[in-house]
C-alpha positions as a Markdown table, in Angstrom:
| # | Residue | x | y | z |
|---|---|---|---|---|
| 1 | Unk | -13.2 | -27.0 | -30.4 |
| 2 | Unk | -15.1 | -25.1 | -27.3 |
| 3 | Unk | -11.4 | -24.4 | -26.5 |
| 4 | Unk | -10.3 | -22.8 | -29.3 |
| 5 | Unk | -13.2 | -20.3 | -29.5 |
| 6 | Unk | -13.3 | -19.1 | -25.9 |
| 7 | Unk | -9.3 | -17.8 | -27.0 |
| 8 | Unk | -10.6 | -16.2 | -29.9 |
| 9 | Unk | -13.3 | -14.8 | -28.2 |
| 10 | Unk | -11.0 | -13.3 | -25.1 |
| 11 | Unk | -7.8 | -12.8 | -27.6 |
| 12 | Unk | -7.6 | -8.9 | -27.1 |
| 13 | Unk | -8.9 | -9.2 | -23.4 |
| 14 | Unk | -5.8 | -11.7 | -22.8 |
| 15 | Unk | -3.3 | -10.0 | -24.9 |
| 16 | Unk | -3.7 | -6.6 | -22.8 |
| 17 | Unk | -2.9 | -8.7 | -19.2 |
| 18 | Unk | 0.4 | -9.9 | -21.2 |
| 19 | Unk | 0.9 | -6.4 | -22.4 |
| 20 | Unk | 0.2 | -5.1 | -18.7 |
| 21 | Unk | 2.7 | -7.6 | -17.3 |
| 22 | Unk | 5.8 | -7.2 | -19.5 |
| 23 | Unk | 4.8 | -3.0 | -18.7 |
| 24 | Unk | 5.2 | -3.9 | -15.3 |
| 25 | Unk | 7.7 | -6.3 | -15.3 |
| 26 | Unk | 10.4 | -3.8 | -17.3 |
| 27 | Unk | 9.8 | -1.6 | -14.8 |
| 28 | Unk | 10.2 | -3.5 | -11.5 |
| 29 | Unk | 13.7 | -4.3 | -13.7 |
| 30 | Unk | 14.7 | -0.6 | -14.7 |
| 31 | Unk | 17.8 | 0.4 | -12.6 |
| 32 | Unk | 17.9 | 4.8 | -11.7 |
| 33 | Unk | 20.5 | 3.4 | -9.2 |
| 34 | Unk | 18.1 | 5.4 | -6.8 |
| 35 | Unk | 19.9 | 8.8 | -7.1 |
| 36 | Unk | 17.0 | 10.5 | -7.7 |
| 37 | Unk | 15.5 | 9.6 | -4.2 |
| 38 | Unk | 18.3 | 10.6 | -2.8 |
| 39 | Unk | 18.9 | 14.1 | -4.1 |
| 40 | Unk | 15.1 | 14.8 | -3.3 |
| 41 | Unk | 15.9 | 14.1 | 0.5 |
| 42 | Unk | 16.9 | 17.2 | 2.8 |
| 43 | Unk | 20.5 | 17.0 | 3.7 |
| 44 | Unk | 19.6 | 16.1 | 7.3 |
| 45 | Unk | 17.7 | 13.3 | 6.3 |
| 46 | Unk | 20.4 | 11.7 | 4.0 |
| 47 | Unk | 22.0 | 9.4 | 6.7 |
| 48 | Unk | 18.7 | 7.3 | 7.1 |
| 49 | Unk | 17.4 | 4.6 | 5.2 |
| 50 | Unk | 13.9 | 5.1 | 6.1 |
| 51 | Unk | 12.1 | 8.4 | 7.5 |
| 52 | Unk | 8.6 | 8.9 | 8.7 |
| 53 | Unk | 6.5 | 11.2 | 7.1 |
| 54 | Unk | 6.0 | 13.3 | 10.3 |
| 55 | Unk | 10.4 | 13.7 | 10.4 |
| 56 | Unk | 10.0 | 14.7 | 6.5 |
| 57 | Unk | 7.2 | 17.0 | 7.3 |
| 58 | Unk | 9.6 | 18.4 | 10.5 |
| 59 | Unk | 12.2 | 18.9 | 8.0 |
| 60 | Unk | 10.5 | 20.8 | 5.1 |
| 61 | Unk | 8.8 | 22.9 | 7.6 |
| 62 | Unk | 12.8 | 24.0 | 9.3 |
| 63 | Unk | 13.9 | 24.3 | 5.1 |
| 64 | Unk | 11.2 | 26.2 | 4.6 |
| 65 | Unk | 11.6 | 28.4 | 7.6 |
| 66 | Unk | 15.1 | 28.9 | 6.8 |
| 67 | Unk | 14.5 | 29.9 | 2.9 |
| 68 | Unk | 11.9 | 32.5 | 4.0 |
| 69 | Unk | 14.4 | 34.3 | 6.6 |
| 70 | Unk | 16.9 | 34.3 | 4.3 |
């Protein structure tokens, strides 16, 4: 029986982890096909698969620069 009443006593404790994990585990599974990322991304960074933050600092600053003279 000291079994049966530690899960009563930790029902709502353990419920929220199981609640927590099917949260995270529908949205590890949720497809956006990763368009979004991609139309966020300055046209000359497009090509790459990875970019620093320094080259997407470098590249707001020119598009920046660019929208201001114009």
């Amino acid at each position: 029986m000291p079994n049966s009443n530690f899960w009563s006593q930790h029902r709502e404790g353990s419920l929220n982890w199981l609640a927590l994990g099917l949260l995270l585990a529908a949205w590890n599974a949720a497809d956006d096909g990763g368009t979004a990322l991609k139309a966020r991304r300055p046209d000359s960074l497009r090509g790459y698969t990875q970019v620093s933050v320094r080259a997407a600092q470098r590249a707001h600053a020119n598009l920046s620069a660019r929208v201001i003279k114009a």
